[in-house]
C-alpha positions in Angstrom: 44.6 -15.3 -37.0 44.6 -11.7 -36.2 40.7 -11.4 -37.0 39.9 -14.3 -34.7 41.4 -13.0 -31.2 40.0 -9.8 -32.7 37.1 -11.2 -33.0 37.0 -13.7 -29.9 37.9 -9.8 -27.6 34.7 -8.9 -29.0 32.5 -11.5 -27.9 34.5 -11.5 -24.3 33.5 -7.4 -24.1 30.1 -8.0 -25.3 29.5 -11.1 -22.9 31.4 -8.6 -19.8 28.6 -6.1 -20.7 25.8 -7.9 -20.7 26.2 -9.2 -17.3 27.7 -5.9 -16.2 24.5 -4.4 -17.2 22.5 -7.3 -15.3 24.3 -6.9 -12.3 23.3 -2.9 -12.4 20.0 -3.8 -12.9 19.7 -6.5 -10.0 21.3 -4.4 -7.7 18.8 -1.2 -8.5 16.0 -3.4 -8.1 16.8 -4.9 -5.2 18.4 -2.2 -2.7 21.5 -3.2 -0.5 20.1 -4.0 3.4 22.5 -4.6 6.5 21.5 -7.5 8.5 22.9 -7.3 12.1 23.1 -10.2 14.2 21.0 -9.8 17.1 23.5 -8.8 19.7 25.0 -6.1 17.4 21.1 -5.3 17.1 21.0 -5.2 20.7 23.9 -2.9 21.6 23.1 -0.1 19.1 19.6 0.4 20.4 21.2 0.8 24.0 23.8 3.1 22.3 21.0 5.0 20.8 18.5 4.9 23.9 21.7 6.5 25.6 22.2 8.7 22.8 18.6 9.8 23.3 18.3 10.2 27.2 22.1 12.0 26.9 20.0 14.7 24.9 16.8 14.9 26.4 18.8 15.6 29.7 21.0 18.6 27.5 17.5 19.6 26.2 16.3 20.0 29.3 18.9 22.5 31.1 19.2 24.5 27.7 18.0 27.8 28.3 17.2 29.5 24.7 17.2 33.2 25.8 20.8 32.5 27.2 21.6 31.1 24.2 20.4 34.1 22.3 22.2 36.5 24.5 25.6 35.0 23.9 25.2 35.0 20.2 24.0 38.3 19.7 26.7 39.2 21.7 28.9 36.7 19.7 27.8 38.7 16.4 28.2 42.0 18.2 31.8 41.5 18.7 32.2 39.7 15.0 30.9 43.6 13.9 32.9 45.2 16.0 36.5 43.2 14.5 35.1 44.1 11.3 
């Protein structure tokens, strides 16, 4: 009796592993895509167009020597504390 059940829980974990391993294999051959309904589509290219225009505007007023002032000046006082 023993050696059927043990026998039976091998066929059971050798059946598990063979689809196991199928199921790996499917899913690396065939990558995992998000589909988005078109109104979900819709508002995230708004979000990013705003995301977008938000930076070109920042982009714009940056000023890069002004920017480089205050962090050598940053790192100045960093040295200083030190």
């Amino acid at each position: 009796m023993a050696e059927a059940l043990l026998y039976g829980i091998v066929v059971i974990l050798i059946v598990l592993n063979i689809v196991l391993l199928m199921l790996y294999y499917s899913a690396k051959s065939n990558p995992y895509y998000v589909v988005y309904d078109e109104e979900t589509k819709s508002a995230l290219k708004r979000r990013v167009t705003s995301l977008k225009e938000d930076l070109e505007s920042e982009l714009v007023d940056f000023d890069v020597e002004e920017w480089e002032k205050t962090l050598e000046e940053s790192i100045e006082e960093e040295v200083m504390n030190l």
